[in-house]
N, C-alpha and C positions, 0 to 999 in steps of 0.2 A: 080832463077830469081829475080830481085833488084826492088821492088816496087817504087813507086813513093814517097810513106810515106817513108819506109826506106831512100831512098838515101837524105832525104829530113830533117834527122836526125841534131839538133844543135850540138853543143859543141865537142869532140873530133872527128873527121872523117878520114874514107879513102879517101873518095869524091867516091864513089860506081855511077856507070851509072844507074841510071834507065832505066828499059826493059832490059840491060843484064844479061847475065848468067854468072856466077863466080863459079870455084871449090867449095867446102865445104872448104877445107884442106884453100884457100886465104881466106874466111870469119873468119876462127878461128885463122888463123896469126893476119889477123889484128884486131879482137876481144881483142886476147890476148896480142899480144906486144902493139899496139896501143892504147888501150881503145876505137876503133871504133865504135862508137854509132850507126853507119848504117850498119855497118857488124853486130851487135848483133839483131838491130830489124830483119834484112832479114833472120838472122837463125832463131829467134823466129818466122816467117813468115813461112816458108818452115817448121818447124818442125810441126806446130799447128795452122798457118792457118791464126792466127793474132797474134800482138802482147798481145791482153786482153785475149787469148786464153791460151797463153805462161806464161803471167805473172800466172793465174790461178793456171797451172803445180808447178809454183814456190811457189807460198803457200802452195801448196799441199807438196809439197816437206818439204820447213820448217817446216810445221806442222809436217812430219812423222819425221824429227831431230831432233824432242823437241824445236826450236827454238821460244823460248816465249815472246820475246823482237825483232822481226823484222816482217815485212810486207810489201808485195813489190806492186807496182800500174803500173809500168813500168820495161822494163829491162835493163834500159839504167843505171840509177841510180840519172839521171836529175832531182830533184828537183820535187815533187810531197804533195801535201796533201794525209796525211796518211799514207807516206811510211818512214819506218824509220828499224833504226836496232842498236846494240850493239858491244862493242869490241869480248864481250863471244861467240856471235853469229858467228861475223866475223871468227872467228877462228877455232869454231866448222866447219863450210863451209868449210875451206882453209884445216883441217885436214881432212876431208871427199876428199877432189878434190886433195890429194896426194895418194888415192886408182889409180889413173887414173894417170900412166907413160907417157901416151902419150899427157898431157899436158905440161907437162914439156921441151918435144920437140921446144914449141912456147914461153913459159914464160922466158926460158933462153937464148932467144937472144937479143942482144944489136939494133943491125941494121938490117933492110931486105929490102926489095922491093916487091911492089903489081903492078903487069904488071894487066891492064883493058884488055877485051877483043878486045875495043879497039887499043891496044897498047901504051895507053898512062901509063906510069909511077908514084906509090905512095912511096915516102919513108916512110919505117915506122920506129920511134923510139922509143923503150921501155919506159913510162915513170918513171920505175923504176930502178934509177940509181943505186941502187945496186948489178944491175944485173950483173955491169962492174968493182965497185968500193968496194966490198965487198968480198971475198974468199968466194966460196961455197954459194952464194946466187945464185937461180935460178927462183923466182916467188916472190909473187903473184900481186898485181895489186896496183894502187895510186888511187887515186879518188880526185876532189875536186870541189864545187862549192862555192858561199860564203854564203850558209846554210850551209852545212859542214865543209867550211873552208879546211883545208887540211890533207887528208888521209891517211895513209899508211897499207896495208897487208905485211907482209915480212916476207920469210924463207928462210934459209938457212941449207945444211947438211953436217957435220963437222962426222969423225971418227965414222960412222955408225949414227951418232944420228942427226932428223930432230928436228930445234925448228922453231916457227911462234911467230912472233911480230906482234901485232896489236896497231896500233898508228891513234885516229880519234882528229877530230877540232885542231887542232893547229892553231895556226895565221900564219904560213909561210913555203911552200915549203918543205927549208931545215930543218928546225925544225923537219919533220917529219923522213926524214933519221936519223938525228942525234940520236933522241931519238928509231928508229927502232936498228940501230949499238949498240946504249947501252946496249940493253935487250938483243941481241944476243952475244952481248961477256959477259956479265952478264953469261947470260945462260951456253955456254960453258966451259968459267972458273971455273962453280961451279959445274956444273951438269955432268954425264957419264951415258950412258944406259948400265947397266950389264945385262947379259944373265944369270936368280937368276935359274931358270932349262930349262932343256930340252926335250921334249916328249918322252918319255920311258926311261925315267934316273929311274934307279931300288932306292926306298927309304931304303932298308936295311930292308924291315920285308917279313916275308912269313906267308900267310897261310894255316893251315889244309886244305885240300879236304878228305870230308865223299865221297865215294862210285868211288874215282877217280883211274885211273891209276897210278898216283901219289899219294903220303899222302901230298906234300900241294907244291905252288906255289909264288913265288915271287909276290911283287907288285912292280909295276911304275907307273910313273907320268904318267896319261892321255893327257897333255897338254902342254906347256914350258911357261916360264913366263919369259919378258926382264921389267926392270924396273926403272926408271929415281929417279938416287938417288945422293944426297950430296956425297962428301970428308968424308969420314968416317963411313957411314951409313951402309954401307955393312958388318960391324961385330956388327951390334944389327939384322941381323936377322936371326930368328927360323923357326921350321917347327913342326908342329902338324898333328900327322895323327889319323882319327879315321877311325877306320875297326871292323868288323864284326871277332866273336869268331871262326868264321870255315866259309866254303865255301862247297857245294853240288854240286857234277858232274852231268851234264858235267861242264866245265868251258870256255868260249872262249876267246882268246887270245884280250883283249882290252875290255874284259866285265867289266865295273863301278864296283869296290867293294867297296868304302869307297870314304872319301874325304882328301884330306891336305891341311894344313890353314896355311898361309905364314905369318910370326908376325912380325914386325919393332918392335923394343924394348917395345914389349911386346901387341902390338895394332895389332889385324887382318888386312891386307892390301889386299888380294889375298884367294881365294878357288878353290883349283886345285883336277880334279877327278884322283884319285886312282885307275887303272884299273889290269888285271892277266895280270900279264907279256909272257904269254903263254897258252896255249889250254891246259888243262885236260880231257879228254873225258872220259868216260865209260869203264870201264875194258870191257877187249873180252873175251872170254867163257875162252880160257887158263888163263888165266890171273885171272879169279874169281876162279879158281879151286886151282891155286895155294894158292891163297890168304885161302883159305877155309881151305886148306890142313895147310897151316904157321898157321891160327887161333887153328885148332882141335889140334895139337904139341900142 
């Protein structure tokens, strides 16, 4: 339900009724393609009570990001003493908020419509035209005030691989698509995310098991690693493993033996665990006798 503060919101709006009641799923259309400033206080409202409540959550939040350089006093983004933030920050955010697919649902539409309970009609439209006029852009938001001047969040994802532009204060508008478009073809032209391993790509070494059913076990990688590298870079790198002289049964199949250290021409970049490619358990009573028997020969 749409407070009287909420609906009462300056600067970007749905025009929200106060006293009605609205889906969740229309607050976060028009939050996100919109920039609704009464659609966002009324989620803040509904999740925590108030909006001073909400912002709270959101510091709390940046603080758990490491986010050093931003503080928020509202959630609107309206022009506040003491509320401020960074490009690093922005992006940090915008990398975090592509955990969650089902934003992308609302960020990647151009046009929609907000039916009031009413029945009366909002159109919404993206303020991010790249969401129309760029291949593979699908988010994130524009912002601007004339403290800020003019905004831009922007990503887009090309051949598996997501980059984000961040563009703040400009003097105008388009300036800030322009210089968004450049960093991402920038990006793309130069950059490719390779997949450097894969979770249980075996590294080529075994070792000894004292007292196993086996006398010794492969290693693989515990983890995969994909990695955002230049035109060329992909044959300066190496792989270093350190492991242990022998291994003691039992052994369980993904049990940590060592580490390997991914090297860019010749700089650590990456530490991947080492784990037994397979289970070694404990000889069974046949099995130690034979062994007894092969030893006493």
């Amino acid at each position: 339900t749409v407070s009287k503060y909420a609906a009462n919101q300056t600067g970007s709006q749905a025009f929200l009724d106060a006293g009605a009641t609205y889906k969740l799923e229309a607050l976060l259309k028009a939050t996100i393609i919109a920039s609704a400033n009464d659609a966002a206080v009324a989620l803040a409202e509904t999740m925590a009570g108030t909006e001073e409540n909400f912002v709270e959550k959101m510091n709390e939040k940046a603080a758990s990001m490491g986010l050093e350089n931003t503080h928020y006093v509202n959630c609107t983004g309206l022009p506040a003493d003491g509320q401020y933030t960074c490009a690093g920050d922005v992006a940090k955010i915008a990398g975090a908020l592509c955990a969650h697919p089902d934003y992308f649902k609302y960020s990647s539409i151009w046009m929609d419509t907000l039916t009031h309970p009413s029945g009366r009609v909002t159109d919404l439209t993206n303020t991010n035209r790249l969401v129309r006029f760029y291949e593979g852009c699908d988010g994130f938001k524009t912002g601007s005030t004339n403290e800020a001047k003019y905004c831009l969040c922007a990503t887009a994802e090309k051949g598996g691989m997501r980059l984000i532009a961040v563009v703040l204060g400009v003097p105008n508008s388009q300036t800030r698509f322009d210089e968004a478009r450049a960093m991402l073809d920038y990006g793309f032209a130069t950059y490719s995310r390779e997949d450097i391993a894969l979770p249980g790509d075996l590294i080529g070494a075994q070792l000894p098991v004292k007292l196993g059913r086996k006398e010794q076990v492969d290693v693989a990688l515990g983890q995969g690693l994909s990695l955002l590298l230049k035109a060329g870079q992909k044959s300066g790198l190496s792989f270093e493993a350190t492991l242990p002289e022998s291994l003691t049964a039992p052994v369980e199949k993904g049990q940590e033996v060592g580490q390997v250290r991914i090297l860019l021409n010749g700089a650590v970049i990456a530490t991947l665990p080492a784990v037994a490619a397979e289970t070694v358990p404990l000889p069974g009573m046949l099995d130690g006798f034979t062994r007894l028997v092969e030893n006493w020969k």
